[in-house]
N, C-alpha and C positions, 0 to 999 in steps of 0.2 A: 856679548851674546855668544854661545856656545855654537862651534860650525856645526852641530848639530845632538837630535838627543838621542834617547836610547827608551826602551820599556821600564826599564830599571827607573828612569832620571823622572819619569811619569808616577813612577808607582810608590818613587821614595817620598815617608813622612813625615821624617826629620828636615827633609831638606825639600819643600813641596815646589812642585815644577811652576815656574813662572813667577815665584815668590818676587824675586827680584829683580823684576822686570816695570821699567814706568809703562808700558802697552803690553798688555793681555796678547800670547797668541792667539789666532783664529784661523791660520790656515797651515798646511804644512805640503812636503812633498815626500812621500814615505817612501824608501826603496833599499837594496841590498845588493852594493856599497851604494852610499848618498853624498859623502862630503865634495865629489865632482858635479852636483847637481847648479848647472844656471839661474833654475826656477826662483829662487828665493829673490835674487837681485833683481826682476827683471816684474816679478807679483808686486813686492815690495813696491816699485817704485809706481806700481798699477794703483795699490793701494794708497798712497800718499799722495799723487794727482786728482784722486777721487777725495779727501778728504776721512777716507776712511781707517779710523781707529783699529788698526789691529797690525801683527807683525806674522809676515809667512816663515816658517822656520821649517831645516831639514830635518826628519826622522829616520834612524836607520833602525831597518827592523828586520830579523831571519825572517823564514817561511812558516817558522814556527812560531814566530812573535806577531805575525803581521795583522790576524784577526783581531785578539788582545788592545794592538794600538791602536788599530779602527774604533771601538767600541772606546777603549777610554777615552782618545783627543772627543768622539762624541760626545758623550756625558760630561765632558769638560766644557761643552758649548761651543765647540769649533763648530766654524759654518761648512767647512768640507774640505777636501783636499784632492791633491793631483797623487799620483800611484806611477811608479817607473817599476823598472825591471829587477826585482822576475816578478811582482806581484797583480798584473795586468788580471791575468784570469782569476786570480782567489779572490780580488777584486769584487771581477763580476759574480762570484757566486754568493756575496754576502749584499748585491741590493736588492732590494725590494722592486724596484721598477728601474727599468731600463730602456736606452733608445735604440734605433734600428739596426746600427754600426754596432754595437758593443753586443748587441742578441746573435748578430751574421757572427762574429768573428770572436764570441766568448771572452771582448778581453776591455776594462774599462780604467780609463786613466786619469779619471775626475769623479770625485765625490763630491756631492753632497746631500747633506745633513740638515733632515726635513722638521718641522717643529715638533711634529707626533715622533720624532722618534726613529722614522723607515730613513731608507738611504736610496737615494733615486742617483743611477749611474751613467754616464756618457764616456762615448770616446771621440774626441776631440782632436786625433793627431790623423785622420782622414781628411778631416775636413779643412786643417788647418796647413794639410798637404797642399789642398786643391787652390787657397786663398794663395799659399806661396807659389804655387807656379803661374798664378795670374797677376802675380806681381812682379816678379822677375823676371818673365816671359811675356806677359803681356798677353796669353792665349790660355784657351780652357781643355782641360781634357778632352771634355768629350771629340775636340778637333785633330787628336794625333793618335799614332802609331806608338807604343810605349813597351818598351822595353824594361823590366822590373826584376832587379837582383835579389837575391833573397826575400823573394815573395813570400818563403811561406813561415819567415821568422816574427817576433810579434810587432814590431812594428810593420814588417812587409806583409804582414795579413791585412793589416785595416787599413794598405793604402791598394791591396790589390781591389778588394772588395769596393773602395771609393772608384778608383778606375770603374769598374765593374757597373757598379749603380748609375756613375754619370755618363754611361755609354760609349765611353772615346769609341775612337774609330779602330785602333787595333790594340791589345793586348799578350805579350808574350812573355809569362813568366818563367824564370830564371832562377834553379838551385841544383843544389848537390845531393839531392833524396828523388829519384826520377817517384817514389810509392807518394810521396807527400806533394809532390807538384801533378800528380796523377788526380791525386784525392780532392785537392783544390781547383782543377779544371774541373771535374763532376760538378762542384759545388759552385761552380760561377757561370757554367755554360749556359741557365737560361736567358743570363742578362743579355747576352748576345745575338740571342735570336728576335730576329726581324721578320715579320713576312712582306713586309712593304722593299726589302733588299737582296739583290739576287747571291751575297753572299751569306753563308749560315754560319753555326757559331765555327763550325772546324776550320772557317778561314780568319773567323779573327778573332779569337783567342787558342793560343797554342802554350805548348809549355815543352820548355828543354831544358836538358844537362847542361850547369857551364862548361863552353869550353869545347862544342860539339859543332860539326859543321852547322847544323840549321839553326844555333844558336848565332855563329860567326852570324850567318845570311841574315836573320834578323835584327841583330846589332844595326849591322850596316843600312838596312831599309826603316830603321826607327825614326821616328822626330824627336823624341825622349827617352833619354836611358836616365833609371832611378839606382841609385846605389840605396839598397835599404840591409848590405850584411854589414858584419863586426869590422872587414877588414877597412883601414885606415883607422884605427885605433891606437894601434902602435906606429911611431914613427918610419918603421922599416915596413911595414905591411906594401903589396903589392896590391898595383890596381888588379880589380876583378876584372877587367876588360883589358885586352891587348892593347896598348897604343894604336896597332895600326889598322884597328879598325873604328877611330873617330877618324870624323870629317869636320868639314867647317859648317856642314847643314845641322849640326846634332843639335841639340840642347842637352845639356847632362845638369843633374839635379844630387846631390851629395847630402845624404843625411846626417853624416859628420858635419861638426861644425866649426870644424879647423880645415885648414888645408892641409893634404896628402895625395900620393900619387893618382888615385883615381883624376882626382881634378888639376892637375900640372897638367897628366899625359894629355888628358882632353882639349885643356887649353894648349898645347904645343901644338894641335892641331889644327888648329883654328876652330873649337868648338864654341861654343857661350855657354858657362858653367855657375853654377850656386853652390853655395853650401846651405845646412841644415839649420841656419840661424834665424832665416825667416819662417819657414815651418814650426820651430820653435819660439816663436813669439806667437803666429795666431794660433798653432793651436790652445798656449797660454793663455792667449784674448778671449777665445771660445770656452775656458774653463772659469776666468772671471767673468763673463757674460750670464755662464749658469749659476754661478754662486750670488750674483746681486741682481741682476736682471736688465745690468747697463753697461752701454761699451765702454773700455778703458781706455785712455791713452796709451795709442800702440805706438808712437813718437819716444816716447817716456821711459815705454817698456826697452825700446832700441838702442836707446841712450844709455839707460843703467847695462847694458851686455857690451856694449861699445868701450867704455867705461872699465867694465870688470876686465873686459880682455885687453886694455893698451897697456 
């Protein structure tokens, strides 16, 4: 099988896509660049625990190609697909109906492909934030103090927003645009107001500069710091937090899903840290769940990334 396809590999009919294939695809994970994409290994083995016929494959598509491959993997009778970066929001402007997360925050990362034809859209890497820190921590949002780096990037939009909805107890998001972490407290302040609590939203949701004293002060009075920027992508990248401002109370949460400085430094301090592998399974679980309408073996799913990464 091909690490992945193109528009071209779709639209050629000399050489017709899937031709040579014993299982039909039926799902895919569309993005630009794709061939680092998890998803296939981990769908894949979703779908073969369930008994179900079909193979997820990666599609790399421009910005310019990405409507195009939407439209034909449909009329090809794919059941739907997951959407990574940058195609989150063109995404959401080509469904037809959409959930509450993907309407808040313009940006959907699961298709699917209704039998009339319409395309009903979800975002699935909020929710499958929330399922990962109550798995690796053992606690729920709404119960901490949260610290959140690159809030207002696409994946830090749909986990501020989750924060937001499931009420935690404090919110301080964290970037490098003081206009865009301005724009995004406006837009989340009402979740915060209580009248039943003598604190209002300006005490718990706040938003800073990295890297500024009332950034330091909140670091340090968090229960969770999210890493949700680019940096640890590159092996040299620096953590976005100082070292010496973990402790051993922290909880730190790594959207990367390798290890990098952000999570050494943390654990040198005695923090309790994750990386972004279990996030990246439920939310995965949560985009099989809308594509058939039943859980998947999330065992199976952990095993095949286990697997692909030793």
């Amino acid at each position: 099988m091909k690490p992945y396809y193109t528009l071209a590999d779709l639209l050629d009919e000399e050489n017709p896509f899937d031709a040579d294939e014993p299982v039909a695809a039926g799902l895919a994970v569309i993005g630009y660049p794709i061939d680092h994409s998890k998803s296939p290994a981990m769908q894949q083995a979703a779908l073969d625990a369930a008994g179900i016929k079909a193979r997820y494959i990666r599609i790399q598509a421009s910005p310019e190609e990405f409507a195009d491959v939407v439209r034909l993997i449909r009329d090809k009778g794919f059941i739907g697909a997951n959407v990574t970066v940058p195609h989150k929001q063109a995404a959401c402007a080509l469904c037809d109906e959409t959930d509450a997360l993907s309407r808040a925050t313009g940006s959907v990362n699961t298709l699917v492909f209704q039998k009339d034809g319409s395309i009903t859209g979800f975002n699935t890497d909020g929710p499958g934030f929330s399922r990962a820190i109550r798995e690796e921590f053992s606690v729920d949002l709404r119960d901490l103090k949260i610290v959140l780096l690159g809030a207002c990037g696409g994946a830090g939009l749909a986990l501020a927003y989750t924060c937001a909805m499931q009420r935690c107890e404090r919110l301080t998001l964290a970037g490098r645009s003081e206009e865009k972490l301005q724009a995004l407290k406006n837009r989340l302040d009402s979740f915060f107001i209580d009248e039943n609590r003598l604190e209002g939203a300006y005490d718990r949701l706040t938003a800073h500069l990295n890297n500024t004293p009332r950034f330091n002060a909140a670091v340090e009075d968090a229960d969770l710091i999210v890493n949700a920027t680019a940096l640890g992508l590159k092996p040299t990248d620096p953590s976005p937090v100082p070292s010496s401002l973990f402790s051993a109370h922290h909880l730190v949460y790594d959207l990367q899903t390798h290890n990098d400085a952000f999570q050494m430094e943390a654990r040198f301090q005695g923090a309790r840290t994750a990386d972004g592998l279990s996030m990246l399974i439920h939310q995965g679980a949560l985009s099989f769940e809308r594509w058939f309408g039943i859980k998947p073996d999330v065992a199976a799913m952990r095993q095949a990334l286990e697997r692909k990464d030793a």
